[in-house]
C-alpha distance (Angstrom), angle and dihedral (degrees) to the residues before:
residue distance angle dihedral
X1 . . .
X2 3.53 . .
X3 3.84 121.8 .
X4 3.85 115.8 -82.1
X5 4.16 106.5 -124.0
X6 3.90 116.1 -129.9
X7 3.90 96.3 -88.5
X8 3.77 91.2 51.5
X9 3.63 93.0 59.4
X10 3.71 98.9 42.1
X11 3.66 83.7 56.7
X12 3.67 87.0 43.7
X13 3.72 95.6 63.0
X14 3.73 99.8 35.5
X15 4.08 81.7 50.7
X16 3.80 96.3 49.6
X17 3.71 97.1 31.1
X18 4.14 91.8 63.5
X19 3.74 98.5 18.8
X20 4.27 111.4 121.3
X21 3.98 121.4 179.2
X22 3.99 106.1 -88.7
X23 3.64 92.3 19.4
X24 4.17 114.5 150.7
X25 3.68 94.5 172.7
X26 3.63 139.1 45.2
X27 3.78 120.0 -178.3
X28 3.80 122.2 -152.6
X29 3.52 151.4 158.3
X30 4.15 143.4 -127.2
X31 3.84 82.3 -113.7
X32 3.59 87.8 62.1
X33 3.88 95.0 69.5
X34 3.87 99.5 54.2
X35 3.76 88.8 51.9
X36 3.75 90.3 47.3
X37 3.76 89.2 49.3
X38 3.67 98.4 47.8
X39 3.37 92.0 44.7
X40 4.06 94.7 51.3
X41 4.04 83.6 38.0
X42 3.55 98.9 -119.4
X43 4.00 137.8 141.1
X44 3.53 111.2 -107.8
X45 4.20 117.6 -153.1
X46 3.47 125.5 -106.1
X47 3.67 97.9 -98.4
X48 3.71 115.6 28.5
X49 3.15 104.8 -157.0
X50 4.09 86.8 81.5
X51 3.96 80.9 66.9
X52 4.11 90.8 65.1
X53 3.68 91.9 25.8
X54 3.70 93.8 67.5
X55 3.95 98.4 58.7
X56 3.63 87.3 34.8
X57 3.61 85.8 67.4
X58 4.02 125.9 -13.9
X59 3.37 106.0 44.7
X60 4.03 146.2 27.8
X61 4.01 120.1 -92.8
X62 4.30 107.1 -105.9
X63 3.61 104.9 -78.6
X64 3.89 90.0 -116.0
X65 3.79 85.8 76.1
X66 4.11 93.9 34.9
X67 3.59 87.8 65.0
X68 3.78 95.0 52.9
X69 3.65 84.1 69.5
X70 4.05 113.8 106.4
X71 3.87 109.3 -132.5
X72 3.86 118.3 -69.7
X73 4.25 87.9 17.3
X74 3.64 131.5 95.6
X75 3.73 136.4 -173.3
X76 3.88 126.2 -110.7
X77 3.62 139.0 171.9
X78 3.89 112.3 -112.2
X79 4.02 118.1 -170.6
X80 4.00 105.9 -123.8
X81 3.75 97.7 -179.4
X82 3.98 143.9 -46.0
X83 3.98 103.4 -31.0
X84 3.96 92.5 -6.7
X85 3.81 127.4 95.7
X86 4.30 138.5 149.5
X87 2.79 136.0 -130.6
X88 3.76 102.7 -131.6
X89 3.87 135.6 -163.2
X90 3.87 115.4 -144.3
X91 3.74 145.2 155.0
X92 4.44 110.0 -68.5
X93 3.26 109.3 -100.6
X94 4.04 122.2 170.6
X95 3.68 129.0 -166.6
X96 3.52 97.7 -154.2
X97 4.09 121.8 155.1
X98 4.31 104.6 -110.8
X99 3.93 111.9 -118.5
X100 3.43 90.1 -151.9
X101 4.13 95.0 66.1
X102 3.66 114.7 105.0
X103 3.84 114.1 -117.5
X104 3.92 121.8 -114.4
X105 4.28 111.8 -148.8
X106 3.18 112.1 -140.6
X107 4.20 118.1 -171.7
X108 3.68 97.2 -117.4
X109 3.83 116.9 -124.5
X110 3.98 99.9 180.0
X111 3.68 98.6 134.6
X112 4.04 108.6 -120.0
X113 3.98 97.5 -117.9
X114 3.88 82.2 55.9
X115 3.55 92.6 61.6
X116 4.03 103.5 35.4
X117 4.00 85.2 59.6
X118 3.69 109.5 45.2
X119 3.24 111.3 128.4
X120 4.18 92.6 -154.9
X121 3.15 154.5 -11.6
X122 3.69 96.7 -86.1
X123 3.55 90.2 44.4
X124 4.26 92.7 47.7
X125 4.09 87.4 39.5
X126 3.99 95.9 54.9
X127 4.15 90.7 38.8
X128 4.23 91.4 48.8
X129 4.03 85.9 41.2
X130 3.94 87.6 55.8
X131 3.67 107.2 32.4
X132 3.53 84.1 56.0
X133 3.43 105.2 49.1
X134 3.42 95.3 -125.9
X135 3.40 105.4 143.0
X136 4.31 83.3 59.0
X137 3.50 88.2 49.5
X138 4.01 91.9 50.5
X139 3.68 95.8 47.8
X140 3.92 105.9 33.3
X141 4.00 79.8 -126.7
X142 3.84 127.7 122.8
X143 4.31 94.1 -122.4
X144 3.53 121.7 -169.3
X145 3.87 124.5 -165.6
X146 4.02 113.1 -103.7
X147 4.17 103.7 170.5
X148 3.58 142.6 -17.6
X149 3.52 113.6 -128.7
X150 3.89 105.5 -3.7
X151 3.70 98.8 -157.9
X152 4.14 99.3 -167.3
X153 3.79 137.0 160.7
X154 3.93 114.9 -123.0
X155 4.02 126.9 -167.0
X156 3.33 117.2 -97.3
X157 3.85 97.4 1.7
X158 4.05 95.8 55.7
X159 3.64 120.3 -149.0
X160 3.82 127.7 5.2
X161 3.47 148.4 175.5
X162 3.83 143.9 -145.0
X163 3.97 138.5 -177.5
X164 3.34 103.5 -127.0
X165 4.37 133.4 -21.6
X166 3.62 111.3 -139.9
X167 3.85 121.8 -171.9
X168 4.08 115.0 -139.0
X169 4.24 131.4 -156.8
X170 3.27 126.3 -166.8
X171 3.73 141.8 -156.8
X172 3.73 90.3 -80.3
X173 3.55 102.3 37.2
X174 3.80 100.8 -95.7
X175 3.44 117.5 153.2
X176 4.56 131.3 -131.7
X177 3.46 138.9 -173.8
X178 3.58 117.7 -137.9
X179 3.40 118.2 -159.4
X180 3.75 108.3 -178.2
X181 3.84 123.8 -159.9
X182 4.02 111.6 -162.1
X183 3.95 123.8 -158.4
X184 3.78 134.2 -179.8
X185 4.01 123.1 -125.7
X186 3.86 90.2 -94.4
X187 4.03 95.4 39.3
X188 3.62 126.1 95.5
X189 3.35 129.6 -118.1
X190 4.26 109.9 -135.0
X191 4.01 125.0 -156.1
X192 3.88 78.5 -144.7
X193 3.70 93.9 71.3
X194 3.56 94.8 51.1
X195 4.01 93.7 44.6
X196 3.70 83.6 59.1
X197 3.79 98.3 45.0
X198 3.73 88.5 60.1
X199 3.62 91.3 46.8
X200 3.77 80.3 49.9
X201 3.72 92.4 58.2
X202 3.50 99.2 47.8
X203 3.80 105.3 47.4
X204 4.05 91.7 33.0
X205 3.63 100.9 40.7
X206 3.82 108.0 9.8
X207 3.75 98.8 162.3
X208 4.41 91.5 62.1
X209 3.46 127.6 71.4
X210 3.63 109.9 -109.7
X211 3.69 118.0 -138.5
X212 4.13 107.6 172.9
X213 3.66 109.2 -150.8
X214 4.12 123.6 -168.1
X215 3.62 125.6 -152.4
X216 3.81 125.4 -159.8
X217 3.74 135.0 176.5
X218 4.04 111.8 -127.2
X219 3.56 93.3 -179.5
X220 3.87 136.4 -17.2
X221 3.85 94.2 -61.9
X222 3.80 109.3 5.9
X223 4.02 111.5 85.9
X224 3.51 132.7 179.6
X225 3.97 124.3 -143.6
X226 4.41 119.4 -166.6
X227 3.53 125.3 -163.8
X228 3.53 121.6 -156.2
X229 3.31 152.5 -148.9
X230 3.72 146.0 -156.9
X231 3.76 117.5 -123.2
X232 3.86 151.1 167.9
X233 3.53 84.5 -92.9
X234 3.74 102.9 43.9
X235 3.54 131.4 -98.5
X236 4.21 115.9 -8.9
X237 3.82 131.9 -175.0
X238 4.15 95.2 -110.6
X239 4.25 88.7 -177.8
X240 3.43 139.6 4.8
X241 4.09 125.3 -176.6
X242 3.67 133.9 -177.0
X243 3.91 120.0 -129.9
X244 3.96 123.2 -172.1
X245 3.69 109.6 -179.3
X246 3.91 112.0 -153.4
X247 3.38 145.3 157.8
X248 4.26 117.4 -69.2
X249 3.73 95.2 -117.9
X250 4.25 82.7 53.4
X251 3.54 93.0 70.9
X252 3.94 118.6 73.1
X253 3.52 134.5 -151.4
X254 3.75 88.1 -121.4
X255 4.09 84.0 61.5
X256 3.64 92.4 55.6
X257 3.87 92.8 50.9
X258 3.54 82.9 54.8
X259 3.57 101.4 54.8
X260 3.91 92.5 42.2
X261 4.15 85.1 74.0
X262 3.60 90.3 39.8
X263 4.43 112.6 124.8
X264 3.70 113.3 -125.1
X265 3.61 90.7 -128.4
């Protein structure tokens, strides 16, 4: 068995500390980390969210707690408040990009000093998503760039963050909030985000439809963008498109004949 890093095992003891037999929720707070990393001995970064933020969204929970997970469910961490979150067991679901979706070319108008001075993925993703228009293309709305990383506090959940909030107009002058959630190729994309991008919407801009989209890289210059949707059953992937940005001479005529008998859906 490999070695556990230090964020595994302060999960690990918060985990195993509160953790019953039929449990599907265990409440915590920040405080909770520096006692489990005094107690297991260990140097704790400078801002501790990072510690949460990592499972949230980069990497799987220690497999200790994976396997506490009754068939078909998984844990996540769910913000409940400023300093407080859980823990909380619910039914799998991945947001993973489909191999089987046919790819879209799109001539790629990122302008090259963009590209030679991203910094990362993120920040390459969310320029190549914009420069491109992609999020108008996605949508069938005209979008317009609002903020970069809108860093907010929202009742009950405490305080979020999104990529990038893009407003949207349609043909008859309705009006969308966009928020956009941005992941590298090795990144995962969490039903958490999205939960709090429509929780976003409604307390920040509760007179717009909100329409969250997510954007992930597949490969250098392929990305793929969701749109979802609150249902019954929680929150569902509602669209999902394929982009691959390449040169104009890359796409053919034959291509465009193609796409011409193309469904919408």
């Amino acid at each position: 068995m490999p070695e556990l890093n230090r964020y595994s095992r302060i999960i690990q003891e918060i985990f195993s500390k509160r953790y019953k037999a039929g449990a599907t929720e265990i409440p915590f707070e920040r405080s909770d980390i520096e006692r489990a990393a005094q107690k297991l001995k260990i140097k704790l970064p400078k801002n501790l969210g990072d510690v949460l933020y990592s499972f949230r969204y980069r990497t799987p929970l220690p497999d200790s707690i994976i396997h506490k997970a009754s068939k078909g469910s998984e844990w996540i961490i769910r913000p409940a408040g400023r300093a407080r979150y859980r823990l909380e067991l619910v039914v799998k679901t991945g947001i993973v990009p489909s191999r089987m979706l046919a790819e879209t070319k799109i001539p790629d108008a990122t302008p090259g000093v963009i590209i030679k001075y991203s910094l990362n993925d993120e920040q390459a993703l969310l320029a190549k998503v914009r420069y491109n228009r992609l999020i108008d293309i996605f949508t069938s709305l005209t979008c317009y760039s609002l903020q970069n990383h809108l860093r907010t506090t929202v009742p009950h959940i405490g305080q979020v963050e999104t990529d990038e909030i893009y407003i949207g107009i349609d043909k008859r002058g309705v009006h969308f909030v966009l928020p956009v959630q941005a992941k590298g190729e090795s990144e995962r994309l969490g039903i958490v985000q999205i939960e709090q991008d429509f929780a976003v919407g409604a307390t920040k801009f509760p007179n717009l439809i909100c329409r969250p989209i997510a954007a992930q890289f597949m490969a250098d210059d392929l990305i793929a963008l969701f749109e979802f949707e609150q249902t019954e059953d929680g929150v569902r992937i509602s669209a999902e498109k394929h982009y691959k940005l390449v040169r104009p001479e890359e796409l053919t005529p034959e291509e465009l004949e193609t796409y011409k008998i193309r469904s919408d859906e």
